[in-house]
Each structure stands twice: as structure tokens, then as C-alpha cells.
C-alpha positions, 0 to 999 in steps of 0.5 A, spaced: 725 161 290 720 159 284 714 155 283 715 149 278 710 148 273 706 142 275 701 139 272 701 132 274 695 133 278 690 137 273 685 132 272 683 133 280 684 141 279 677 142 280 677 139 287 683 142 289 680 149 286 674 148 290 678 147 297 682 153 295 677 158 294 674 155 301 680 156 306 680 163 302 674 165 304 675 163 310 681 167 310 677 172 308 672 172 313 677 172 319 681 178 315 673 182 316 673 180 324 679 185 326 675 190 329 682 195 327 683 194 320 689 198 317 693 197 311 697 192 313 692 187 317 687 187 312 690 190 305 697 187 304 694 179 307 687 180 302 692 181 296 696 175 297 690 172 297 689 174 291 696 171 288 695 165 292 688 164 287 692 167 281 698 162 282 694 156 282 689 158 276 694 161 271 697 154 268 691 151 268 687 156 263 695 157 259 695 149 257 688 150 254 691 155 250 698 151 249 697 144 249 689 143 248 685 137 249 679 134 251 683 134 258 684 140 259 678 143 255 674 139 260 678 142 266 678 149 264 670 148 263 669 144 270 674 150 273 670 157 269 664 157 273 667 155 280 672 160 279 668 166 277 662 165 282 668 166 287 670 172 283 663 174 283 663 172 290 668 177 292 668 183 288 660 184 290 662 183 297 659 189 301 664 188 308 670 188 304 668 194 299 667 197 305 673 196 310 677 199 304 673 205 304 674 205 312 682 204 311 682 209 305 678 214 309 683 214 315 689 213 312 690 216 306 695 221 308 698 216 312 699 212 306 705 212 301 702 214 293 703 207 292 698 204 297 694 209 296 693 207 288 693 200 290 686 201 295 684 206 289 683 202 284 681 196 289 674 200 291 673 203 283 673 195 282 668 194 287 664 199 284 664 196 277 662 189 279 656 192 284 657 191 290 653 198 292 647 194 288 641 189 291 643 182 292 638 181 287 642 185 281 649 182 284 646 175 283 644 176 275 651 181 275 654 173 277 651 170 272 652 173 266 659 173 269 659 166 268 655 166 262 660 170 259 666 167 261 663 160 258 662 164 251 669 167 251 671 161 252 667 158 247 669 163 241 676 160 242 675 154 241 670 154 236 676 158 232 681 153 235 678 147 232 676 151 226 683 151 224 685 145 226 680 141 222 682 144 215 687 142 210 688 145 203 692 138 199 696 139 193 699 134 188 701 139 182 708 141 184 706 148 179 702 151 185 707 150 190 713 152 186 714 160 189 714 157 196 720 158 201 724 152 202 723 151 209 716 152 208 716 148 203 719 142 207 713 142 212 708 142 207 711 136 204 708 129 205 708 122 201 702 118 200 700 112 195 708 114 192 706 120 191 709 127 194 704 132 196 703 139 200 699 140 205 696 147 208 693 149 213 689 155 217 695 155 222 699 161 221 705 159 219 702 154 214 697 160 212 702 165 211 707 161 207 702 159 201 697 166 201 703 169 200 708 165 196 702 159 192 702 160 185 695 158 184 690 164 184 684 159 185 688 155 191 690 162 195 683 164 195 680 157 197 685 158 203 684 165 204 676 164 204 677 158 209 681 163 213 676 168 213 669 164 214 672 160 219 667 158 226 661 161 223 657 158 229 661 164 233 656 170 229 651 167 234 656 167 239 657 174 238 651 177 238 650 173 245 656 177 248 653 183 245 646 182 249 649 179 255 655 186 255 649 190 254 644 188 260 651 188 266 653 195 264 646 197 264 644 194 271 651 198 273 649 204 270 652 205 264 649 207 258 654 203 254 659 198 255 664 202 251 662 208 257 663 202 262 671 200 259 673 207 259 672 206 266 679 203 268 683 207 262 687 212 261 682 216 256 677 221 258 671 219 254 668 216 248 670 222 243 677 223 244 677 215 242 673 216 236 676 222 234 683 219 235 681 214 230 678 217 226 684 223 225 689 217 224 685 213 219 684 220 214 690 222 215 693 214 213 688 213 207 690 217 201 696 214 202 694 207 203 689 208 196 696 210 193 700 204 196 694 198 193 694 202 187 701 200 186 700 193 188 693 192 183 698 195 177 703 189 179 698 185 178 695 187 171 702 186 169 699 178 170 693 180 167 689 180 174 683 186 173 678 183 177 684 185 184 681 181 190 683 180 197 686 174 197 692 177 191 694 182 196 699 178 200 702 174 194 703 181 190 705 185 196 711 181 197 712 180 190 711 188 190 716 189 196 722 185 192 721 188 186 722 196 190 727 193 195 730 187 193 727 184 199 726 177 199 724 174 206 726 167 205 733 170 203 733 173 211 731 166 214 737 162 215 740 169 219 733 169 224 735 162 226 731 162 233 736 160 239 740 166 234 735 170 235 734 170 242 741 170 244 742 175 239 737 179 243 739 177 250 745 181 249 741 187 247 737 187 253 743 186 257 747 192 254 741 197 254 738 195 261 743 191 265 739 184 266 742 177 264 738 171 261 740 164 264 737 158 262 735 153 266 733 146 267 726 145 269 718 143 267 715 146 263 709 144 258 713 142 252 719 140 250 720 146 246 720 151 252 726 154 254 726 157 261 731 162 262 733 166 270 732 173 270 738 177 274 741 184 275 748 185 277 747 178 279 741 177 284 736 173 280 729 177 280 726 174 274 724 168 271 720 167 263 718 161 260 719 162 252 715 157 248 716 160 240 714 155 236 707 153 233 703 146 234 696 144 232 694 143 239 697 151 240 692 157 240 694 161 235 697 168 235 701 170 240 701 172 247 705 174 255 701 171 260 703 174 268 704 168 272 706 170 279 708 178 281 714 181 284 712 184 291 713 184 298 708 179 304 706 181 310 711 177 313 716 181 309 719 176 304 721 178 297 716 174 292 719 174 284 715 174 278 714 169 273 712 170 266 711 166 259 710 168 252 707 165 247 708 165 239 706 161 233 712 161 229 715 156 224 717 149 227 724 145 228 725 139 225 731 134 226 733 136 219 731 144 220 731 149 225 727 153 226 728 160 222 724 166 223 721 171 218 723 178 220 715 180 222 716 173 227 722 176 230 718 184 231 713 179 234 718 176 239 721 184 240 713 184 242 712 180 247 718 181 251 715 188 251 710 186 255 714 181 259 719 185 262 714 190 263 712 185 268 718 181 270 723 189 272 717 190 276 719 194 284 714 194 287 712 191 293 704 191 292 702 186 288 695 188 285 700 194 282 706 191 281 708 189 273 702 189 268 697 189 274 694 195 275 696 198 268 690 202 264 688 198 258 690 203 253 697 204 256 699 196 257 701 196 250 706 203 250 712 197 252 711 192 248 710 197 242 716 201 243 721 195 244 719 193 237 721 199 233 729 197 236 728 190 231 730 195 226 736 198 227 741 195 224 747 194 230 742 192 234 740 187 227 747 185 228 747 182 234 744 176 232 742 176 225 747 170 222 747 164 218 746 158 221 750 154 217 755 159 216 755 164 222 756 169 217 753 175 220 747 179 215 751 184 212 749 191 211 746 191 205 741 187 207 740 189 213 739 197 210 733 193 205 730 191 212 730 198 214 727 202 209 723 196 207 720 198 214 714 202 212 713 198 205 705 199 206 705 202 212 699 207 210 695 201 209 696 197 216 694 203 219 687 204 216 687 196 217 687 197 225 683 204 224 677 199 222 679 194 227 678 199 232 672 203 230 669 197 229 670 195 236 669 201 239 663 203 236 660 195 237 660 197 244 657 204 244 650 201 242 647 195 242 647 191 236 642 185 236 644 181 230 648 178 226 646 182 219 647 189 223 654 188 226 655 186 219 652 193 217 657 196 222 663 194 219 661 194 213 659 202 214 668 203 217 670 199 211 666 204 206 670 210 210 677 208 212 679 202 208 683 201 202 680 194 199 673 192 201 674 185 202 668 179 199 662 179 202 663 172 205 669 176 209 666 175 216 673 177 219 669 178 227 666 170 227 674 171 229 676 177 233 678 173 238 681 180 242 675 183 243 671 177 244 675 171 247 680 177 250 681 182 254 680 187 248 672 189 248 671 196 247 679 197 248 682 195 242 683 203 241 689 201 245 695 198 240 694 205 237 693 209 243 700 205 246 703 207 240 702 215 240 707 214 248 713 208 245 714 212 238 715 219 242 720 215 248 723 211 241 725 218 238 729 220 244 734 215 243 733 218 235 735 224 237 740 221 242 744 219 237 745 212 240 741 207 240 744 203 245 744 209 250 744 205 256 743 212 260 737 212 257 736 205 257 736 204 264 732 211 266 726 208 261 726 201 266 727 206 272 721 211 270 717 206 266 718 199 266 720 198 274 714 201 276 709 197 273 701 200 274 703 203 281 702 210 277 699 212 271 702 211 264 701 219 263 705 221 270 710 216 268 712 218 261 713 225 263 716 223 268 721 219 262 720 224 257 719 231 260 714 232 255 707 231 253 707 225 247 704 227 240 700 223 235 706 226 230 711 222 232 708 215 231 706 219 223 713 220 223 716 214 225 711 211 220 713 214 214 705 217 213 707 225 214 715 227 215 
């Protein structure tokens, strides 16, 4: 029913790639010689011929972000250009675009909405990779095709080993002194007798001491090393900003940022600065209120001279003193397998689907792999894979592996998933506990992959996330997260791991007034992240010194604090330069407008388990993965047009 993750092979997935490209192209090439083509002869086989590719490929660039090496480096560098020439190959071929305008044409009233949106989308695509262009501009479009996909890869690894490769050692006991146990026991090692801490620039080792580390200088040492890391990708960058610029040119965009809005849901450019920009006045005069209320904590230190590097260490210690929330106190109740029981349960009631865990390969022994059913028939399946490791890229992530759809044959085809985190690591003595913020990630990418795996559509380019517009893909994901707030849903599986105590309600009531402690200044915080990356796009900027004026112009007009000047935060925006997030990270906020308005309708329910509504979000939304527009969808959820003021609401900014 599933495919097995297999690896045992991937050292020949070159070769192997190679001879599957080659016996698509010749299927390809037989689907072009029917001389009727109709949607079933022609567009149902040519998708899945696209599965068949994804299937194949999908593992072999996910271990290279989980388990890196120079083997799988070297496979996925062997592997980039073969599968980007056939890419290129296919999405500039003049026959295909043209049968499916042919099918389009004569068939549009024949087909349902659903075959209609997946041919749609198709010819759209086409002409974005220039299959109307010259056989010379096809080649150059091919090229930099690669070239690109070479550099994204290359930012990521260089970010990659940039964080492996640096330590933050301590012997004095004194700056370690405030750190959570648990995090204290990772750090700890013993050399020539003596017992000593290490720190380093992965997540959960980061967070740990810039957020508890007593030592001043220490916390900037490692907040400096964090924000300099892979200086060599500001050359990189400036790079991928040419290379951008002369592909959207030769198809005929005056900016990349034109080019991106192409397959999203919003209008033009100025509705997103606009957005942005609305959001980031709207939050500032709050967000310069907050930072004045951490700088006068600080004071009391005796600290004039407030720096960026303070921020963590007093937000917390500001955050405890308001609500009396102390994160390491909440980590023995967030034990990860507790939480994902926990959390099972919820989706359970709320949308009528189980978890069953099963035995079967996977990349690490830490994965845990789970079945999907509804009222008993299985109709999914997820990999988890949670914890941090130095071979892991960091972040976290869902990946689409297969998609549910329906062959020409007629066989029903599941979907597969996984989601990747970087959270605290198990040890034999300690379980991995979770921060609260770790737990709202997890809700996060479960968004995401049920969006995917609750998928009823038999089209397999718009079944799941496929087909979804970029600035609506976030609307699942963002709105799951906000029932990590609530308390029966907390309930569930916030227990001691010693005690099996559940978390009380008190505690639980800090959680959720403490939810939007700071909430002015995370907003401001994606503003600049999102102009900066918007506007990036909108003209070429051609070095190093002018991005950085740019990012420095947003920071001037929306940000709270300025951060030192060494600050280069873009050398490690891997969204937009390693990810899919150029001229689009705009989205998370957009997205954020839709799943904070479908979160008051379970508000105004007066029942946050209202599994009739529940089961109408997955009905409306979830199961009908990008086979229709978002904005169509969520009328068809709400019954309404979503508004900016819900999410500023939710937020605590405006009530």
C-alpha cells in the first residue's frame, strides 16, 4: 500500500535517476503521438508521471537536509543538475504546452471544476518557464535553472556547516548557573577532570544559554557567532539576485517580485506593501512600548548601553516576573511522546482521524512513523522525526512525499508525509522535554502535513498542498497552532513524565495570558523580514553594501531595536534563498489574516472542540488541497470575507 523508505541504494541514484528520467521521456514522447488526446489519454498518465519523479527524488534530497554527509552531499550535488535539465526540459517542451491548450480548448465545458484547475495551472506554468520563448532564451532559462538551484543548495550548506563547525566552551560554573537542568545536562562534558559546558549554534543549544547564560560577554560572543554566520553566502546572494533578475526579464517581468505573484493569491505588489506596511505601523508604537519595559528591567542590572544580544536573557526573565512563567518549570509536562499522544487524541475528536504507529524504515532511529485512518480505512501516512542532531539542518519543516490521488487505471494512491523539527534531544537518563514554543511548532507542521495527508482529490498536481498559492499554503499550519493555547486542549497531554500529574490550571492560565507577551514586537519582527524580502525582489540590487542599505532603510521605519551592524541576519535567510520563500514571505502574515478569522469561529462557538465545525474546516478546507482557490474555500468555510482585525485581535495589538 505504502512505499518504504529505502535507501540502500543511494550512492547509484544518479545512474538510477538518469534511467528513470529516460524511460519518462519516452513515455512522454508516446503520450505526445496520440493523435485524440483527451484528458484521460494524456493529462491523467503525464501526472503520474510526474509522481513517479517526485517519488523517486523526494528522499534523496530529504537526507541531505536530515542525515548530511559528504554522501549525501555528493548525491544530491550529482543528482541537482540531471534533475533540473529534465525539469527544464519538460516545462519548456512547445508540444506539451500545446496539447494541453488543445485539450483546454475543447474540453473545458466537458471537464469538472477540478480538471479544469489542474490543466489551468499546468499551461500558467508553462508559460512562466518559457515554453512560448526562442530555443536560444529556453537554453539560457535552463541554465540558470541549475545554476540557481546549485547556489540555493550551497547557501544551505554553507549555513549548515557554519553551525556545525562552531563551539562556545565553559569552565566557570558562574555563567552557566541560570540554565534549565535539562539543558544543562546536554551542555555538560568532562575533560582532563575537569566538568565543562558546550554550547553551540544549533537551536536548542543556542536558545538554552542566549536565553539563560549569566555571562554578558558569553551571550554576545554566541549571539555574534549566530548572527555572522557563512559570511561567504552575502556573495552568494548577490548572485541569486542577478541570476533571478535576468530569468524573470528574459520572460518578461519587469521584477521578480512581479514574476512570484504570478501563481499567488494576491493582486499586485502594492496590495503586499501596503499589507505590510499597515501591520508593521500598526504594531510599532506597541512593540517600542514593550522593549522599553525590557530595557528598564535590564537597568536594574545596571546595563545602559541595551543590546541585542540582552533581549532573550531579559525577555524571559521579564516574562517570569509578569506571569510568573518559568519555561523550565512547563518541560517535564511537554515530554515529546506525551505530547504527541496528547495531540493525537485532539485531532482525533476534532476531525475524526487516528494515529497508529507502525514498524518500518525510516532514516533515523528517532523517527516514529504513524498510519493515518478514518472510521477505519487507512488514508495516510506521516513520518515524525522531532529531535535535533548535528547532521540535521536546522529549523523545521513538512515535506510531501506521495500524494493521494486516483491513476488511470483506476487505483487509489495514499499520501505520505514527514515533518521535521529541531528539538531537545533524548538521552538514555532524559526524555526529551519540550519547550511550550517547541510544542506550537509541532502544532505547526501538523498543519501543514494534514493539509496534505486529509487530501480527496483524485488529481494529483492539486490534491494536498499541491497547487496551493504560496501566500494561502500557511492558512493550516498557522491556524492549528492557536489551539496550542487552550487549555482543554493543553490538558490533554501536558503531564509530568515523572509523576503523570496533569499541568494544573493555574499554570496553564500563565501559558495563555502569557501568549501574547511580546506580541507587538514578533509582529514588527516579520514585517522587516517581509519587506525586506519583498522589496529585494522588486528591483535589482547588485551588491552586498546596497541589500544591506535596504534592510537597514525597514529596520530604520518598523523595528523596535536596531541591531549591531555586524548583524548580517540575510547571509542566513535561508526561506528566501535556500527555500521557496522568494519575494513571498509576505505569506506567513497573509495566511495569518485567513487562520485567525476560521480560529474565532470556534471562539464565538463557545466550543473549542466543536467537531461540527471541526469536521466542516477539514471537509471545505483541508480535503480539498489546491483544487480550488483558498479565497473560494474559505467563503465556502466562513461564509464571509476574512479581516486583517482578527488576527490584531488574536494578537492582543488592537481589542
Amino acid at each position: 500500500m505504502f512505499k518504504e523508505f529505502n535507501l540502500e541504494n543511494l550512492e547509484k541514484s544518479k545512474d538510477i535517476l538518469e534511467e528513470l528520467l529516460n524511460k519518462s521521456r519516452k513515455e512522454i514522447n508516446d503520450l505526445l503521438e496520440i493523435e485524440n488526446k483527451t484528458y484521460e489519454n494524456f493529462v491523467l498518465p503525464y501526472q503520474e508521471i510526474g509522481e513517479s519523479i517526485n517519488d523517486f527524488i523526494t528522499p534523496i534530497f530529504h537526507i541531505d537536509s536530515v542525515k548530511n554527509s559528504d554522501v549525501t552531499t555528493k548525491v544530491y550535488e550529482e543528482c541537482l543538475p540531471i534533475i533540473s535539465k529534465y525539469e527544464s526540459e519538460m516545462s519548456q517542451n512547445d508540444n506539451i504546452y500545446t496539447s494541453l491548450k488543445d485539450i483546454q480548448d475543447k474540453s473545458r465545458n466537458t471537464l469538472n471544476d477540478i480538471q479544469n484547475k489542474v490543466i489551468e495551472n499546468e499551461i500558467r506554468d508553462f508559460k512562466l518557464s518559457g515554453s512560448h520563448l526562442s530555443n536560444d532564451k529556453k537554453k539560457r532559462l535552463e541554465e540558470l535553472n541549475l545554476a540557481l538551484s546549485e547556489l540555493s543548495h550551497k547557501f544551505s550548506q554553507n549555513l549548515l556547516n557554519a553551525t556545525k563547525d562552531y563551539e562556545l566552551i565553559i569552565e566557570d560554573f558562574e555563567d552557566v548557573k541560570e540554565i534549565p537542568k535539562s539543558d544543562l545536562q546536554l551542555a555538560k562534558f568532562e575533560e582532563d577532570g575537569k566538568t565543562k559546558y558546550k554550547f553551540t549554534l544549533q537551536i536548542p543549544s543556542y536558545l538554552a544559554y542566549i536565553t539563560y547564560g549569566t555571562s554578558r560577554e558569553k551571550r554576545e560572543e554566541l549571539y555574534k557567532a549566530y548572527s555572522t554566520r557563512a559570511p561567504q553566502n552575502g556573495k552568494i546572494i548577490e548572485e541569486i539576485l542577478k541570476l533571478k533578475d535576468e530569468k524573470v526579464k528574459i520572460l518578461g517581468f519587469n521584477s521578480y517580485a512581479q514574476y512570484s505573484l504570478e501563481t499567488k493569491m494576491a493582486n499586485n505588489e502594492s496590495d503586499v506593501i501596503s499589507f505590510l506596511e499597515e501591520l508593521g505601523h500598526k504594531g510599532k508604537v506597541k512593540a517600542k512600548e514593550e522593549l522599553a519595559e525590557i530595557i528598564e528591567l535590564a537597568s536594574k542590572d545596571g546595563i545602559t548601553d541595551f543590546r541585542s544580544s540582552d533581549m532573550s536573557y531579559y525577555s524571559e526573565k521579564l516574562k517570569k516576573a509578569k506571569y510568573d512563567l518559568d519555561e523550565e518549570y512547563y518541560r517535564p509536562y511537554f515530554e515529546q511522546q506525551s505530547v504527541l499522544n496528547g495531540f493525537f487524541d485532539f485531532l482525533k475528536q476534532m476531525f475524526n482521524i487516528t494515529f497508529t504507529k507502525v514498524d518500518v524504515n525510516s532514516w533515523d532511529k528517532k523517527v516514529t512513523v504513524y498510519d493515518l485512518s478514518n472510521d477505519k480505512n487507512t488514508i495516510g501516512r506521516i513520518f515524525i522525526d522531532l529531535e535535533s542532531r548535528e547532521e540535521k539542518r536546522g529549523g523545521a519543516w513538512m515535506n510531501n512525499w506521495h500524494s493521494h490521488y486516483t491513476d488511470s487505471k483506476g487505483n487509489k494512491h495514499l499520501p505520505t508525509a514527514y515533518i521535521v523539527c529541531n528539538f531537545p534531544q533524548s538521552t538514555e537518563e532524559t526524555p526529551s522535554l519540550l519547550r511550550h514554543s517547541d510544542v506550537v511548532t509541532l502544532f505547526h507542521e501538523m498543519g501543514h502535513a494534514l493539509h496534505h495527508l486529509l487530501s480527496e482529490v483524485s488529481e494529483p498536481f492539486v490534491s494536498g498542498i499541491s497547487g496551493v498559492a504560496w501566500d494561502t499554503v500557511e492558512f493550516p499550519s498557522q491556524f492549528l497552532e492557536y489551539f496550542a493555547y487552550d487549555k482543554e486542549v493543553l490538558r490533554l497531554f501536558a503531564k509530568h513524565y515523572e509523576t503523570k500529574n496533569v499541568l494544573d490550571d493555574e499554570a496553564i492560565d500563565k501559558i495563555i495570558k502569557a501568549k501574547n507577551f511580546q506580541s507587538s514586537l514578533a509582529l514588527v519582527r516579520q514585517v522587516e523580514f517581509a519587506l525586506f524580502d519583498f522589496k529585494l525582489y522588486q528591483k535589482l540590487y547588485k551588491t552586498e553594501d546596497e541589500i544591506q542599505d535596504l534592510l537597514d532603510e525597514i529596520r530604520n521605519e518598523f523595528s523596535a531595536l536596531i541591531p549591531p551592524s555586524y548583524n548580517k541576519f540575510q547571509n542566513g535567510f535561508s526561506h528566501i534563498f535556500a527555500g521557496g520563500y522568494s519575494a513571498g514571505y509576505y505569506s506567513y502574515k497573509w495566511a495569518e489574516v485567513l487562520s485567525a478569522d476560521a480560529f474565532y469561529m470556534f471562539i464565538e462557538s463557545e466550543n473549542i472542540f466543536n467537531k461540527e465545525l471541526g469536521l466542516k474546516y477539514k471537509n471545505t478546507i483541508l480535503s480539498k488541497g489546491g483544487s480550488k482557490n483558498m479565497d473560494q474555500l474559505f467563503l465556502d468555510f466562513a461564509q464571509r470575507e476574512p479581516s486583517v482585525d482578527s488576527l490584531l485581535k488574536i494578537d492582543g495589538i488592537i481589542s
